[in-house]
N, C-alpha and C positions, 0 to 999 in steps of 0.2 A: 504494500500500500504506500503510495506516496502520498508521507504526511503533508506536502501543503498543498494538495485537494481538499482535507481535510476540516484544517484550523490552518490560522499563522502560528507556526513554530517557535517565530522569535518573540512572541508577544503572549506567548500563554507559559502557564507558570503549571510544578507540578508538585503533589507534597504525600509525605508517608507519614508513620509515625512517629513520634520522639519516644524515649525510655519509659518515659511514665504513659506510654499508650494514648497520647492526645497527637491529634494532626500539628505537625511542624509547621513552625513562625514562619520560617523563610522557606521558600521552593525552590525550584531546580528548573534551567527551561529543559526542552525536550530532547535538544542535542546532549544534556550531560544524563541522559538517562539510555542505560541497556535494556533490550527485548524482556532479558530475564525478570528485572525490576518491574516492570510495567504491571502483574497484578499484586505486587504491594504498594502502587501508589492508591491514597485515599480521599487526595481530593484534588480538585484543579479546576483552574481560571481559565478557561478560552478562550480567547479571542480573535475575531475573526474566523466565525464555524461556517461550514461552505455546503451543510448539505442539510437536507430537508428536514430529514429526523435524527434520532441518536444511536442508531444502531448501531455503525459501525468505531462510533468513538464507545461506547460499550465492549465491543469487543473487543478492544483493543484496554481496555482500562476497568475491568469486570467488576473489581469490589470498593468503589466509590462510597464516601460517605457523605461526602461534599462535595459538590458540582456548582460553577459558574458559570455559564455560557452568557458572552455579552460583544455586542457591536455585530450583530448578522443582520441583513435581511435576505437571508435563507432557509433560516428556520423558519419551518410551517406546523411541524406538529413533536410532539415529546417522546412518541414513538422507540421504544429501546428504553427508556428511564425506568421501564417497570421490572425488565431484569437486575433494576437495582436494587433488591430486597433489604438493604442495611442501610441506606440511604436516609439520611438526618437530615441534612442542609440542602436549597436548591436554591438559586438566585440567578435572575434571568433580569438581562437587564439591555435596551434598546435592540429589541428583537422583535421591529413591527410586523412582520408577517404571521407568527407564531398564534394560531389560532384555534390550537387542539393540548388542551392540559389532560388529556382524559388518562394516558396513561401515570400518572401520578396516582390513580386508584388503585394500584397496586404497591405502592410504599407507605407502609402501613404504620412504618419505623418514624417518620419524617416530625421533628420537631422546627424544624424553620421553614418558613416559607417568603422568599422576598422580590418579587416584581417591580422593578424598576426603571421608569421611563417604558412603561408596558401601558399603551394606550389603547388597544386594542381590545373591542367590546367582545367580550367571549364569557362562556363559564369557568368558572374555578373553583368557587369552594365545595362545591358539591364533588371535587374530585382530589378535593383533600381530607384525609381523615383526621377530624378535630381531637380525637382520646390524648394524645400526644403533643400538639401544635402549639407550643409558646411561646413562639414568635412569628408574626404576622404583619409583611406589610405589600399593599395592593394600590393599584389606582382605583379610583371610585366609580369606572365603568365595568366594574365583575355585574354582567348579567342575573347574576344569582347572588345579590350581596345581602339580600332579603336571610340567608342560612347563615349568615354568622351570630346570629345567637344560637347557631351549635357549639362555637367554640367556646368553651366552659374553661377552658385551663390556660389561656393565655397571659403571659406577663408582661409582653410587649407587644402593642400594636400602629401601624402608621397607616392614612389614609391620606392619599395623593388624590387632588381633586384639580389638578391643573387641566382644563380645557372641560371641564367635567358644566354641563348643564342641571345635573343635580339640585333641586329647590330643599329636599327631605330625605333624610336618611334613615333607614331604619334600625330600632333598638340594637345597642350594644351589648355585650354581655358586660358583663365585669371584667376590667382588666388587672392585673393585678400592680404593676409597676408603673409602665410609661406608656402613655396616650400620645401620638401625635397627630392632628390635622393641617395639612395645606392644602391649599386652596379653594376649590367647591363658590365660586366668585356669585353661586346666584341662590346661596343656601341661606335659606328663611330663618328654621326652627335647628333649636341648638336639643332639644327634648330628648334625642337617641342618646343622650350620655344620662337618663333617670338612673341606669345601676353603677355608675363610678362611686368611686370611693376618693371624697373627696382629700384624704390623706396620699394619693395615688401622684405622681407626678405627671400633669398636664401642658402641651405645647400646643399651641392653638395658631395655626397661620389664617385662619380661615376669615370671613367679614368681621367685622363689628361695627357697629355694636349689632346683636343677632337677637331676636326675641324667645322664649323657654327654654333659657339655661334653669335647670335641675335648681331648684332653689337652694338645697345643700351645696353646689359649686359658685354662686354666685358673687361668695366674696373672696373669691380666687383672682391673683393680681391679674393672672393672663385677659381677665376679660374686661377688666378698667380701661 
């Protein structure tokens, strides 16, 4: 296989794990890695991916637990990501054509989930499994953003609402740590944060001044 059909070589990074069994701080680009190393690498940044789904970067890099794929528009769909049964981390980040999350239904494992500069109106949560998930961050055109009050165990969540026509959003669960909002430029009612916890740290880029902030958040400085 030639790798720069693939990805850009000189621009993705690759990583194992360190002594204490955590993914390594620094990576390796692809030239300093041999065939034989390739299924103990555990996670990796890609950039510039050149093909449609992820099958063949799978097979090539089998037992992932972190994946980035960012700067394509050649991905269309995630295709291959569900042979990653160990798989914790995903973060997809300006990959406008990418319009099929569905194989993520099969990573069952998956505590982070982060889209970004992902504009594109598709489903997602419904092909993410909430039992796990705490950490969460989406643009505010997921089709199906009405099911995130499945996600009951999340500690961090960000909602990107840039270009986003959105007037109301629907109920949030409880977060447990860090909330973020930006932009959402034509959103009315502040009222889907009724379950924060107003001890929770909150970032709000979103209008103000906005009408049914939660009476318990209301003397929160973000909103002065």
């Amino acid at each position: 296989m030639e790798i720069e059909k693939l990805f850009n070589p000189k621009r993705s990074i690759f990583l194992g794990l360190d002594e204490q069994g955590r993914i390594q701080g620094r990576g390796r680009f692809f030239a300093e890695l041999s065939p034989e190393e390739y299924p103990a690498i555990k996670g990796c940044v890609i950039s510039g991916f050149k093909k449609k789904n992820l099958n063949e970067l799978v097979d090539l890099f089998p037992n992932l637990i972190e994946l980035t794929i960012e700067k394509t528009s050649n991905l269309v769909t995630l295709e291959g990501v569900n042979r990653l049964t160990e798989l914790k981390l995903i973060t997809i980040e300006e990959c406008p054509k990418l319009v099929d999350l569905s194989s993520l239904s099969s990573c069952l494992k998956i505590t982070e989930v982060r889209l970004g500069s992902f504009k594109t109106a598709t489903n997602i949560l419904g092909f993410i499994s909430p039992q796990n998930l705490t950490a969460l961050s989406i643009h505010g055109n997921a089709t199906d953003l009405v099911k995130i009050l499945n996600f009951e165990n999340l500690d961090y969540m960000t909602l990107n609402g840039y270009g986003s026509d959105l007037e109301t959003l629907p109920i949030l669960p409880k977060i447990r740590k860090t909330f973020t909002l930006e932009g959402f430029p034509k959103l009315k009612d502040a009222s889907f944060m009724a379950n924060f916890d107003p001890e929770m740290r909150l970032t709000w880029w979103g209008p103000k001044p906005i009408a049914g902030i939660p009476d318990h958040l209301k003397h929160l400085e973000t909103f002065k």
